[in-house]
N, CA, C and O of each residue as an XYZ file, in Angstrom:
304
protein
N       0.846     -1.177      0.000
C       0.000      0.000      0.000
C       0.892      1.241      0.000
O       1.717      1.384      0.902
N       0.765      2.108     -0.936
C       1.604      3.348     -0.983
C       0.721      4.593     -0.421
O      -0.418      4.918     -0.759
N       1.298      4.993      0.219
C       0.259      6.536      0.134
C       0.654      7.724     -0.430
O       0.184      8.815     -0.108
N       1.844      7.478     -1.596
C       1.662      9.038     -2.864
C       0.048      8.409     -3.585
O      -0.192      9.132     -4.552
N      -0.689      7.706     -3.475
C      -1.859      7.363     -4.633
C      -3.088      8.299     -3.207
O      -3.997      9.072     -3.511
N      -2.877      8.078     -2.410
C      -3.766      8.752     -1.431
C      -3.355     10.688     -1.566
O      -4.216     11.562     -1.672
N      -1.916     10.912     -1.521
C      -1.553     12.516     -1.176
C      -1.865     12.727     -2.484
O      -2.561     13.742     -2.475
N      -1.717     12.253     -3.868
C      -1.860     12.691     -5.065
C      -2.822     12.792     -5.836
O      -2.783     13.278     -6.966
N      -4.533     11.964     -4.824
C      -5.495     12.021     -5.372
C      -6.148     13.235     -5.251
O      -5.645     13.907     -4.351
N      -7.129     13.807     -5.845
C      -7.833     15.133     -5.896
C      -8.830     14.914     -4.900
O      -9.035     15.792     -4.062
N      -9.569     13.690     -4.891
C     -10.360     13.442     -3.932
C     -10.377     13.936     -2.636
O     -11.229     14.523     -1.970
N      -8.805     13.423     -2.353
C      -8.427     13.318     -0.885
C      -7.831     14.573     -0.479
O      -7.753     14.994      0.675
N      -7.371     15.194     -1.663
C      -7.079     16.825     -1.575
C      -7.946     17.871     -1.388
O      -7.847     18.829     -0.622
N      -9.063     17.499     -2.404
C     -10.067     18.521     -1.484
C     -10.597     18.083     -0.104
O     -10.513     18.886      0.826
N     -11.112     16.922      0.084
C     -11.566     16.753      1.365
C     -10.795     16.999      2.434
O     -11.461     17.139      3.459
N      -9.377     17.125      2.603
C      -8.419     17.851      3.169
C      -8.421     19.187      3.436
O      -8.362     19.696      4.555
N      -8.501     19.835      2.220
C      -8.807     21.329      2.145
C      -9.981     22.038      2.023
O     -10.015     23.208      1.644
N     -11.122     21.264      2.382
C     -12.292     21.212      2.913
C     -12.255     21.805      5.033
O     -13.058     22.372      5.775
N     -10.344     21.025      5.248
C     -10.938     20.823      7.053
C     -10.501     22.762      6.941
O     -10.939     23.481      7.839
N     -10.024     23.116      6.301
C      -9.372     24.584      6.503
C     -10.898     25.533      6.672
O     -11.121     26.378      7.540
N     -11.920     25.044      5.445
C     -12.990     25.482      5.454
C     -13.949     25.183      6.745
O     -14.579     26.125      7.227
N     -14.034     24.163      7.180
C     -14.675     23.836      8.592
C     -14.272     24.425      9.914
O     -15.043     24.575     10.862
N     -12.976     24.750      9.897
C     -12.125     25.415     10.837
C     -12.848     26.732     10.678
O     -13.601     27.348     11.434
N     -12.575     26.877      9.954
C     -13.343     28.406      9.461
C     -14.595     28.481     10.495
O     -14.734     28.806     11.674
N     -15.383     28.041      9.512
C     -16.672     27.594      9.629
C     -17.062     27.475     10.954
O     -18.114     28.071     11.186
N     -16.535     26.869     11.957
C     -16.720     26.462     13.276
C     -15.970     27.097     14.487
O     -15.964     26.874     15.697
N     -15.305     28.029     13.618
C     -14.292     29.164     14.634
C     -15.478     30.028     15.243
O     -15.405     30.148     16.466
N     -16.367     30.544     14.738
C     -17.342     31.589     15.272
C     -19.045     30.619     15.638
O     -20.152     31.157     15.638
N     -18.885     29.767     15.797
C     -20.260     28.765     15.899
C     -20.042     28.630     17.862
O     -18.938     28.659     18.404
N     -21.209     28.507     18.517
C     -21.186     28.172     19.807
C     -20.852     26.415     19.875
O     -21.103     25.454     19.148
N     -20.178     26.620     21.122
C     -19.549     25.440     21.324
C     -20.467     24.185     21.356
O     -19.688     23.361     21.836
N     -21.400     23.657     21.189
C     -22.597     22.980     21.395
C     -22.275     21.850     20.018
O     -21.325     21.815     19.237
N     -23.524     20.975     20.128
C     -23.906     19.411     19.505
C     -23.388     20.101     17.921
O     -22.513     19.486     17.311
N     -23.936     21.310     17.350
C     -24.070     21.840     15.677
C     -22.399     21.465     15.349
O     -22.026     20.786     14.393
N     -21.758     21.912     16.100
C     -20.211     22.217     16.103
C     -19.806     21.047     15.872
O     -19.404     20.794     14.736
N     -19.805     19.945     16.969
C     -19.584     18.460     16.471
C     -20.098     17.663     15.032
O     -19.537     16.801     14.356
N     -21.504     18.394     14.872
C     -22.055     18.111     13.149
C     -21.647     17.951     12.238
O     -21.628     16.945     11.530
N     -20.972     19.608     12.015
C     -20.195     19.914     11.335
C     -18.513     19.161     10.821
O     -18.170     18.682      9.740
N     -17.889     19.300     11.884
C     -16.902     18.388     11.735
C     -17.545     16.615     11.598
O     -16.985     16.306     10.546
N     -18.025     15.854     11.853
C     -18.628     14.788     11.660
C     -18.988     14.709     10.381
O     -18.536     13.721      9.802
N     -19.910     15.705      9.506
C     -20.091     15.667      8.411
C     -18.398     15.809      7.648
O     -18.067     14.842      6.961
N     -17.699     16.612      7.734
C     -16.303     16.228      7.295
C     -15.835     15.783      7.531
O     -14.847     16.136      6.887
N     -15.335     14.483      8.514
C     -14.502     13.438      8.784
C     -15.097     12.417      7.798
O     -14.332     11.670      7.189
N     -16.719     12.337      7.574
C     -17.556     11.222      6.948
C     -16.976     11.323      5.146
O     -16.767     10.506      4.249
N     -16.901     12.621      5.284
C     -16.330     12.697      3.470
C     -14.763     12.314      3.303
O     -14.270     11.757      2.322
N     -14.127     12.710      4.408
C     -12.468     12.773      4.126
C     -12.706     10.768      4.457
O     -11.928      9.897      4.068
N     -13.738     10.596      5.098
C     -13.382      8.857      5.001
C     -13.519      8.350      3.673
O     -12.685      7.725      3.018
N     -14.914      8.768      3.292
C     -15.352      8.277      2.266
C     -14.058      8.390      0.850
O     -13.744      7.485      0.076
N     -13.439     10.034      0.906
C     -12.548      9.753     -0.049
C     -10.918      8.651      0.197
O     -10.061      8.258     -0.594
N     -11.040      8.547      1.105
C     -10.220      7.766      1.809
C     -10.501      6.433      0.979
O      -9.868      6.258     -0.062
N     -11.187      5.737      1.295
C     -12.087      4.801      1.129
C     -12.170      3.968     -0.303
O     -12.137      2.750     -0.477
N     -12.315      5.279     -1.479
C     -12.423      5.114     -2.492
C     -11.190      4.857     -3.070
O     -10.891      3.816     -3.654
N     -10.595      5.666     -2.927
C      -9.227      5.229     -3.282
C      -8.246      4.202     -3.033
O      -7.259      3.903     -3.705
N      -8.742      3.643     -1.804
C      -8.406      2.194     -1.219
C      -9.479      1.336     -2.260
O      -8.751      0.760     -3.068
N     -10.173      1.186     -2.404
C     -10.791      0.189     -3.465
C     -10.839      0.755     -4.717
O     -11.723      0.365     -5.479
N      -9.965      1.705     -5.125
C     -10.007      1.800     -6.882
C      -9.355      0.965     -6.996
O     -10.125      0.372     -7.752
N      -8.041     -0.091     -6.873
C      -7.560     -0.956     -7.465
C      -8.408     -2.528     -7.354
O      -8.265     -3.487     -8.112
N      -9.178     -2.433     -6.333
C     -10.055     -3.413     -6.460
C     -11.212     -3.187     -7.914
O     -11.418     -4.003     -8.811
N     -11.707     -2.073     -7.777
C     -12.303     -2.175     -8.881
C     -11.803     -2.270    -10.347
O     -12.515     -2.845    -11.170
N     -10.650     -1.750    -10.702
C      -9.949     -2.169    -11.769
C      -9.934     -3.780    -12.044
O     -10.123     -4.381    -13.102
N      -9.717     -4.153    -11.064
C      -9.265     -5.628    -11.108
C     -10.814     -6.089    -11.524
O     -10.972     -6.317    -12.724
N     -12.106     -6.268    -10.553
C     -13.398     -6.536    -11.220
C     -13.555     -6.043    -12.683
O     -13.948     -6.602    -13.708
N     -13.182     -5.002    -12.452
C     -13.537     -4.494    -14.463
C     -12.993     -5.330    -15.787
O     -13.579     -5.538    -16.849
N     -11.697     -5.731    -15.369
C     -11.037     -6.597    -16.392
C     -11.087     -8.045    -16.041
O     -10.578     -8.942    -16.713
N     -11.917     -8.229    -14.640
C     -12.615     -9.499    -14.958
C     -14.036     -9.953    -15.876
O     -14.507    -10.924    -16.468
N     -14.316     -8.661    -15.573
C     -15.876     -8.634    -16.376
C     -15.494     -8.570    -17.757
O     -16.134     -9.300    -18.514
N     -14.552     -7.825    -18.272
C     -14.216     -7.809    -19.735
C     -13.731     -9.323    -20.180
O     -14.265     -9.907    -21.123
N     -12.740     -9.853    -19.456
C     -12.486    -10.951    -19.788
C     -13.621    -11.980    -19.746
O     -13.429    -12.828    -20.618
N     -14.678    -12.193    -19.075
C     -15.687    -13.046    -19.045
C     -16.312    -12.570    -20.411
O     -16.367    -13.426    -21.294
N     -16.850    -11.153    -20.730
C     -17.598    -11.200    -22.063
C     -17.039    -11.331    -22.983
O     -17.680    -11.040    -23.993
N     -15.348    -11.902    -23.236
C     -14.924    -11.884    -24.389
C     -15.001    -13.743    -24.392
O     -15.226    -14.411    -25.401
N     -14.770    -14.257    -23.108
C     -15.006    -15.510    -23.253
C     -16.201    -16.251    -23.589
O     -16.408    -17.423    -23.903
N     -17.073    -15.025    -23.399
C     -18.827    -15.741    -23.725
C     -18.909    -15.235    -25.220
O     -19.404    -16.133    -25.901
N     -18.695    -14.453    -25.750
C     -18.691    -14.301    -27.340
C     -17.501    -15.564    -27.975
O     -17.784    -16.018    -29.083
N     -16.509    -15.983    -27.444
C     -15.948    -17.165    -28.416
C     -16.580    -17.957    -28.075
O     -16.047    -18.944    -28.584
N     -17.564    -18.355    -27.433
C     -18.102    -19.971    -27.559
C     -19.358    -19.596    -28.594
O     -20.102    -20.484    -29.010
């Protein structure tokens, strides 16, 4: 597992530079449940891009299994 495919994705770059915006965002908000929301809703995306990028090579791999199966069902 490398992580230049994680620092070099765009995904994971904005959702990163998304937390600068939440910081923001939550610098002038009262300290209360909204505040935790907020960040919660951005940890859930920086996972999610996390996430994806950990299974893009899985999905590559399904894709050129599926190609290889329909080329094997057209030669018979």
């Amino acid at each position: 597992m490398s992580i230049g495919k994680y620092v070099t994705n765009p995904g994971v770059i904005g959702a990163a530079a998304g937390a600068l915006s939440t910081a923001r965002r939550t610098q002038s908000m009262r300290k209360d449940w909204r505040r935790l929301l907020v960040w919660g809703v951005w940890l859930a995306g920086f996972a999610l891009a996390i996430a994806t990028v950990s299974m893009q090579e899985q999905d590559e791999e399904h894709e050129l299994e599926q190609e290889a199966e329909k080329r094997r069902k057209k030669q018979r």
